[in-house]
C-alpha positions as CSV (number, residue, x, y, z in Angstrom):
1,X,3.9,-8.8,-2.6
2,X,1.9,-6.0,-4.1
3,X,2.0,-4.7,-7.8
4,X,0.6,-2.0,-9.2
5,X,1.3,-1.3,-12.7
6,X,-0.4,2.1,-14.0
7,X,-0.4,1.6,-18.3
8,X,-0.4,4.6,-20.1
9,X,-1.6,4.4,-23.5
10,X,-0.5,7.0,-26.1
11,X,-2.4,7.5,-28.5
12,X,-1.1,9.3,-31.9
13,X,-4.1,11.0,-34.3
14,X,-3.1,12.4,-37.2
15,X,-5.9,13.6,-40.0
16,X,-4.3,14.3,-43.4
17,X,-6.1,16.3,-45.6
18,X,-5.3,16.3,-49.2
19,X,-6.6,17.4,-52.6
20,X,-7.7,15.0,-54.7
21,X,-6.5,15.2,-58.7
22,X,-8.3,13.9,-61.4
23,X,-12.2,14.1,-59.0
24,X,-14.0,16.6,-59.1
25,X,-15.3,17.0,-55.6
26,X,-17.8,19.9,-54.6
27,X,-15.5,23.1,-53.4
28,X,-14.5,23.4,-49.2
29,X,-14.5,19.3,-49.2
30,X,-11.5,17.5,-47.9
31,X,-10.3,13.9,-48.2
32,X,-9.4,13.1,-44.5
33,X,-7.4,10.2,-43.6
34,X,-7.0,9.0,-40.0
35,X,-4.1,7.0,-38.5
36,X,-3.9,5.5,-34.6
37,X,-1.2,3.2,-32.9
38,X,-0.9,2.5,-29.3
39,X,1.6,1.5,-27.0
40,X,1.8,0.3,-23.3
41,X,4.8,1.6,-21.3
42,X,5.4,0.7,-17.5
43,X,5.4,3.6,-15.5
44,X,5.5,2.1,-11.9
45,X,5.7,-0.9,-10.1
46,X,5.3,-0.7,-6.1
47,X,6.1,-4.0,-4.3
48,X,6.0,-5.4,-0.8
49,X,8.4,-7.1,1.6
50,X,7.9,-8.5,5.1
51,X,11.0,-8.6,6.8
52,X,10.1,-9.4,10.2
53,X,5.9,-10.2,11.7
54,X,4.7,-8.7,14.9
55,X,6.1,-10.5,18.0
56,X,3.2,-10.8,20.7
57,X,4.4,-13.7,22.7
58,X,7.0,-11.2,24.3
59,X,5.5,-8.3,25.6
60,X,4.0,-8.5,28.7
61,X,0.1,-7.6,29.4
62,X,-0.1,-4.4,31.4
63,X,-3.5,-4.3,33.1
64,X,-4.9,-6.3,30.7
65,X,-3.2,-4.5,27.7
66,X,-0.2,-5.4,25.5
67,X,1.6,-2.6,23.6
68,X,3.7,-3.0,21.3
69,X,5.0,0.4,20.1
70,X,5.7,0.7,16.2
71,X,8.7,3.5,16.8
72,X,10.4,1.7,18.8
73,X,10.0,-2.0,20.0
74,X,11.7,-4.8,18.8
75,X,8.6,-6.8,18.6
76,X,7.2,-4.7,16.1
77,X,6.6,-6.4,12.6
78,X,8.3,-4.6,10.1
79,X,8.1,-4.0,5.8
80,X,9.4,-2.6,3.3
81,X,7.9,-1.1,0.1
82,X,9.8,-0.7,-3.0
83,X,9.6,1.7,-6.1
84,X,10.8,4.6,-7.7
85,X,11.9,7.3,-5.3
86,X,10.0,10.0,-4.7
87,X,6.8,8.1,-5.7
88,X,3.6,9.2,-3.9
89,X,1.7,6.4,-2.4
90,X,-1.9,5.6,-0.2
91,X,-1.0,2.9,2.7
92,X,-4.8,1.6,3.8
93,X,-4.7,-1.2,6.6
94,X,-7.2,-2.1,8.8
95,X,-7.0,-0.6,12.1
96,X,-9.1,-2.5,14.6
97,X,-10.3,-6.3,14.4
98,X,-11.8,-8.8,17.2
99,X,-10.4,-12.1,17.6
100,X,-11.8,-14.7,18.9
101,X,-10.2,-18.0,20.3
102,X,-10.0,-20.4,17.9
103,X,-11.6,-23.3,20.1
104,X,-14.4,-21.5,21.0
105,X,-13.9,-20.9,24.7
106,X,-15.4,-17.5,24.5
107,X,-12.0,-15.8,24.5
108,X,-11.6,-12.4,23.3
109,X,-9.1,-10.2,21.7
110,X,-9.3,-6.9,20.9
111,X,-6.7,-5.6,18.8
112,X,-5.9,-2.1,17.6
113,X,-2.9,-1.6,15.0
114,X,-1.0,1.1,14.9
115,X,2.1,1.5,12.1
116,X,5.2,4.5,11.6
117,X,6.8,4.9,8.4
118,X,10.2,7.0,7.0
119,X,11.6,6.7,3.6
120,X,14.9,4.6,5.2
121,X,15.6,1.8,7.9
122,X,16.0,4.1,11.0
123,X,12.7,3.1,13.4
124,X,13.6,4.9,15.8
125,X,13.4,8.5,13.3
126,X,9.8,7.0,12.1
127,X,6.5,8.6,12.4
128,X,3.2,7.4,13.3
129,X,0.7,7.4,10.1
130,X,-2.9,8.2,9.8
131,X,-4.7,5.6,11.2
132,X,-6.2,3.5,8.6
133,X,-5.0,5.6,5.3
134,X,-2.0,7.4,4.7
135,X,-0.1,9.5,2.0
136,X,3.5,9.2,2.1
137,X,6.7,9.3,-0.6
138,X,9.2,7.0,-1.7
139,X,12.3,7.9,-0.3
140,X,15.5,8.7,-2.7
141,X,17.0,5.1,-2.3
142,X,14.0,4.1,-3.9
143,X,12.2,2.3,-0.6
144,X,9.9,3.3,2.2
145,X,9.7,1.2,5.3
146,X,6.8,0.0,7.9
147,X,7.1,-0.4,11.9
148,X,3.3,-2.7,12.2
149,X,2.7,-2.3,16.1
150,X,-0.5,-3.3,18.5
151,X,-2.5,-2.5,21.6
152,X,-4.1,-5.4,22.3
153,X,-7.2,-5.6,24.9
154,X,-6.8,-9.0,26.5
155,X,-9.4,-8.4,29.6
156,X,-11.4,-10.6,28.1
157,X,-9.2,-13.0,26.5
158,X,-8.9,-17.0,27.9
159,X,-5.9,-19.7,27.3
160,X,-5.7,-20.8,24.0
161,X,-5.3,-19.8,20.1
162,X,-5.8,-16.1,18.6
163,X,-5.2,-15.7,14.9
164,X,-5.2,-12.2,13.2
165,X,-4.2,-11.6,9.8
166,X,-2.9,-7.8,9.1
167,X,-4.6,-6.5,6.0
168,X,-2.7,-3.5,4.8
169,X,-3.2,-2.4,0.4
170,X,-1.0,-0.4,-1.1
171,X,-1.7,2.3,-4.2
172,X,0.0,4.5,-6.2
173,X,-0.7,7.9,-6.8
């Protein structure tokens, strides 16, 4: 889960200037006194949820490529980021990675995510984001959800274990 917690400190000058009885201080100068307090208020605080990983074992491979379409397939991963509605937000992921088999047979993987967002549960009404950074809002219920799909380049791939971890940092705006 992601937190981002934006502090904004108010800070309250005041600079009281009085005349001084009983002194007898050189004409046009001023006693000043200065007063500061701070405070810390939460403003924001973004988080994330995984509600369901990428499902790879499924699809099939397709000339040597597996799809796995964020707007619509059921094997898409999917997540849910929470705040307050209307809140503008940067999505960064990583977009491309190479896997290698975890054995060492030489085995390669070549992956290339792709992800669709909209402010409610409704994949099918999602849209494909920028690849690798994107600007979206909140939505009014106060969450904005994440289809995570793939195409995966497995011409080069051989039996045995791939392991990809999706990196994907959410900011406030």
């Amino acid at each position: 889960m992601f937190r981002w917690v934006i502090l904004t400190f108010f800070v309250f000058l005041s600079a009281l200037s009085s005349a001084q009885t009983g002194r007898d201080f050189p004409a046009g100068v001023a006693r000043a006194n200065i007063s500061v307090s701070a405070s810390a208020s939460l403003l924001d605080n973004i988080s994330l949820t995984t509600m369901r990983d990428v499902t790879l074992n499924s699809p099939n491979a397709n000339e040597g490529y597996v799809l796995v379409n964020p707007n619509n397939s059921t094997n898409a991963g999917m997540m849910r980021i929470s705040g307050r509605p209307g809140k503008a937000i940067r999505i960064t992921y990583l977009a491309a990675e190479t896997l290698l088999e975890e054995s060492g047979t030489g085995g390669v993987v070549k992956a290339n995510y792709r992800i669709s967002g909209f402010e409610s549960d409704n994949q099918a009404a999602s849209v494909i984001l920028d690849i690798g950074e994107a600007n979206v809002k909140i939505g009014p219920e106060g969450h904005y959800y994440i289809w995570l799909g793939a195409l995966l380049d497995v011409t080069k791939a051989k039996p045995g274990s791939y392991v990809s971890e999706f990196i994907m940092e959410i900011e406030g705006n």
